[in-house]
N, C-alpha and C positions, 0 to 999 in steps of 0.2 A: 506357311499355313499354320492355322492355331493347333491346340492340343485334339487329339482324339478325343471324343463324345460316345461315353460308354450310354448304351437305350436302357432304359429297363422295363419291367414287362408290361405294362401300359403304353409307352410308347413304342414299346415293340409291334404292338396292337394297332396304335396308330399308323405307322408304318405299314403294318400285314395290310390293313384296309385299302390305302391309298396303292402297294401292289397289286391288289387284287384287283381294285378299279380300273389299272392299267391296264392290266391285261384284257376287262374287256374292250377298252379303246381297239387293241389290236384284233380281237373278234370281230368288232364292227367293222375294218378296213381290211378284212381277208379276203371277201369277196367283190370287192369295189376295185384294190389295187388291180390292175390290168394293162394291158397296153391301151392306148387312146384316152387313157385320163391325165390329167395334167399334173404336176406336183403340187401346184395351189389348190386345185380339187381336194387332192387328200389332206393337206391343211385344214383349209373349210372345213370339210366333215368330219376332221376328228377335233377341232375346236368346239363346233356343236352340238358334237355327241357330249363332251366333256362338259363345257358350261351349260348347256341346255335338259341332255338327261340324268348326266352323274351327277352333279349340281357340285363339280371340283373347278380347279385353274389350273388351267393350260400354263406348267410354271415355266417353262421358257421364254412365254412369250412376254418381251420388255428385260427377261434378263441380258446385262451387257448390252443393253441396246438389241438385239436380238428382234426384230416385227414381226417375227411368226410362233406358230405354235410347236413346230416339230423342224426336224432338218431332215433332207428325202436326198440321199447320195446313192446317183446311178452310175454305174460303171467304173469308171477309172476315178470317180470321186471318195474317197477314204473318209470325210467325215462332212461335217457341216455345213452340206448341200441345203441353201436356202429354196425356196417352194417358189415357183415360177408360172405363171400364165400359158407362156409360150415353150413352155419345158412338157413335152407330149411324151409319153410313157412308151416307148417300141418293144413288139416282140422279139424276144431275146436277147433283154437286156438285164441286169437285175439294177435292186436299189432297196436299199438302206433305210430304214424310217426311224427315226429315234424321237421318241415323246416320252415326257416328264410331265407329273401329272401330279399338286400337292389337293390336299384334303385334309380339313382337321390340325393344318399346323406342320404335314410334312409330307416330304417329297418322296415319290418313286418313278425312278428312270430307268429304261428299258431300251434295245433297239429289238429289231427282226429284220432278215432280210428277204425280198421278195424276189423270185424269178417269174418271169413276163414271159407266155407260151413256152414256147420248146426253147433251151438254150443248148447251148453247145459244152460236152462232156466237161472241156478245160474250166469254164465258169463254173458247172456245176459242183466239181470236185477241190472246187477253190470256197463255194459257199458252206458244201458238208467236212472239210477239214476245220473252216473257220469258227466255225460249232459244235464239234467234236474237241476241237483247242478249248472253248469257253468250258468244257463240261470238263475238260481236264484238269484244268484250273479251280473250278468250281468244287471239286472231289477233293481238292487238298486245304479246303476251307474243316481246320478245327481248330479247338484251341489248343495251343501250345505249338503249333505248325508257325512259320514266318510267310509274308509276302513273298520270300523271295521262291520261298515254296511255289506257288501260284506261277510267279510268272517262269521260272525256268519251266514246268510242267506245261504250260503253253508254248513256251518259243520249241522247247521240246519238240511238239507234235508238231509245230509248224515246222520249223525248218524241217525233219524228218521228211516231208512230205513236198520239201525242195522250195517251199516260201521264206518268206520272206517281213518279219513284225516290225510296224512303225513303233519307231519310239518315241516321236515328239508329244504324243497323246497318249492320256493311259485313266486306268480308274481311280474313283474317289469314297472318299467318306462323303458319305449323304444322310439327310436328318432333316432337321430345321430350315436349311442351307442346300444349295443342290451341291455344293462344291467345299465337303469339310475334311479334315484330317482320315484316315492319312490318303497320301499320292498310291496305287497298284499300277506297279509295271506290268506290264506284261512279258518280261523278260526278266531273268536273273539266275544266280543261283540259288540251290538248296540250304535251308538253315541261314541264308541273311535276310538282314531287315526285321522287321517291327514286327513281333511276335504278337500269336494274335490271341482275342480274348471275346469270352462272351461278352455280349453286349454291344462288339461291333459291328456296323452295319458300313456296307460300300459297295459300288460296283467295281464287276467284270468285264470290259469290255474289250475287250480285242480287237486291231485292226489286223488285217493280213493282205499282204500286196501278193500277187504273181510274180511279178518282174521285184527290181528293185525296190529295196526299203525306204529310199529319197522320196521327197512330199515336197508341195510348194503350196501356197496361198495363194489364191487369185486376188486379180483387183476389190473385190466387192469385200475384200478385210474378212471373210468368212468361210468360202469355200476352200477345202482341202483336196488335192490332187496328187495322183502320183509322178513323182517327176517322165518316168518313161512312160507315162499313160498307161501302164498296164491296171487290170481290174484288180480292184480291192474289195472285199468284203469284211463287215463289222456285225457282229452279235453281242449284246451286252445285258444281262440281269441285275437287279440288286439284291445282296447275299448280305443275311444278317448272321454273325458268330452263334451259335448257340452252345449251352451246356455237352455235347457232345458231338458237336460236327456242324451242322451249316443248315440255314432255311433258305429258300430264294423266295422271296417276298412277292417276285413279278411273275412266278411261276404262270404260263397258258395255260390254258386245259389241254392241249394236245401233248405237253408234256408229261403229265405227272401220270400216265400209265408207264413209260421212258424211267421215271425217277421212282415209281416203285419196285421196277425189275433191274434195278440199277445195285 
């Protein structure tokens, strides 16, 4: 992977923008995700919303080959759950939505995870650990702090709480490029790794299994699974370095009363 791509405050700007645009993608699909809609539904409509009212690009869609706009991971799928017709949404299930949305020359990627009616406590408590891990991680974003800060501060809280973090997937520098220097574990120790600096920008994004930390790839070269099919959940922001401590670029509205009393 090349060198890190220090932002400066212009493109910091460009950036804030195109977070900010995401997050309303996820506003317009809070009320729509439900059971009885399909994955390709929610493609659809948040490609539309994206090229039609934000006037941005769905940047996923054609990267890697990649035909859609977003990946939608229900249940025991851990990541890049491709959007399906015949893929109907149950209650009591959850599921994963992760879109990338550039504007202006650059990228902001995000996930959230949705739960479907009533689910059962063990999901629940596996989706509020898994975003309580990201904000943990998230709070050790300063400078002079290392990655490896970040991801022991995650695996921390997960294992604590008896999970279980993939490590074949982890976060990026993003910019120009959805996928730039440097690689964020989500595991490690305190004090290693790449010391960090304003001006960096990258995602967090965490995956966390129930069961087992083993993952496999299905046939269609994209889907991620967990080997014992236990449920995984994924939450992921884009976090730029700043002159004292961290912005999250993809910030929702629903968060940032959370990150004022924080």
């Amino acid at each position: 992977m090349s060198q890190v791509v220090l932002k400066n405050a212009e493109q910091l700007a460009l950036m804030r923008t195109a977070g900010q645009l995401l997050s309303q993608v996820f506003a317009h699909l809070d009320n729509f995700i439900a059971p009885g809609v399909s994955t390709l539904q929610i493609n659809d409509r948040a490609e539309a919303f994206i090229v039609d009212v934000l006037k941005a690009r769905p940047a996923s869609k054609g990267q890697y080959g990649f035909a859609y706009s977003l990946n939608t991971s229900v249940d025991h799928v851990v990541c890049h759950g491709v959007p399906h017709a015949d893929e109907v949404l149950k209650a009591g299930s959850i599921v994963n939505v992760d879109i990338t949305l550039e504007q202006g020359g650059y990228i902001a990627d995000s996930s959230k995870m949705y739960c479907l009616g009533q689910i059962d406590a063990a999901a629940r408590r596996l989706v509020d650990t898994t975003y309580a891990a990201l904000w943990q991680g998230i709070r050790h974003v300063r400078p002079g702090a290392t990655l490896g800060d970040i991801g022991h501060a995650i695996q921390r809280h997960a294992e604590a709480a008896g999970y279980n973090v993939v490590r074949e997937y982890c976060g990026h520098g993003i910019g120009r490029q959805m996928h730039e220097a440097p690689e964020v574990l989500h595991y490690g120790h305190p004090g290693s790794g790449l010391p960090l600096k304003p001006g960096m920008v990258f995602t967090i994004e965490p995956m966390i299994n129930q069961g087992g930390r083993g993952v496999r790839t299905l046939k269609d070269g994209w889907t991620v699974i967990t080997r014992d099919r236990s449920l995984s959940a994924q939450w992921e922001h884009t976090i730029a370095v700043t002159a004292d401590g961290f912005e999250v670029l993809t910030l929702r509205e629903e968060e940032r009363a959370m990150l004022a009393s924080a």
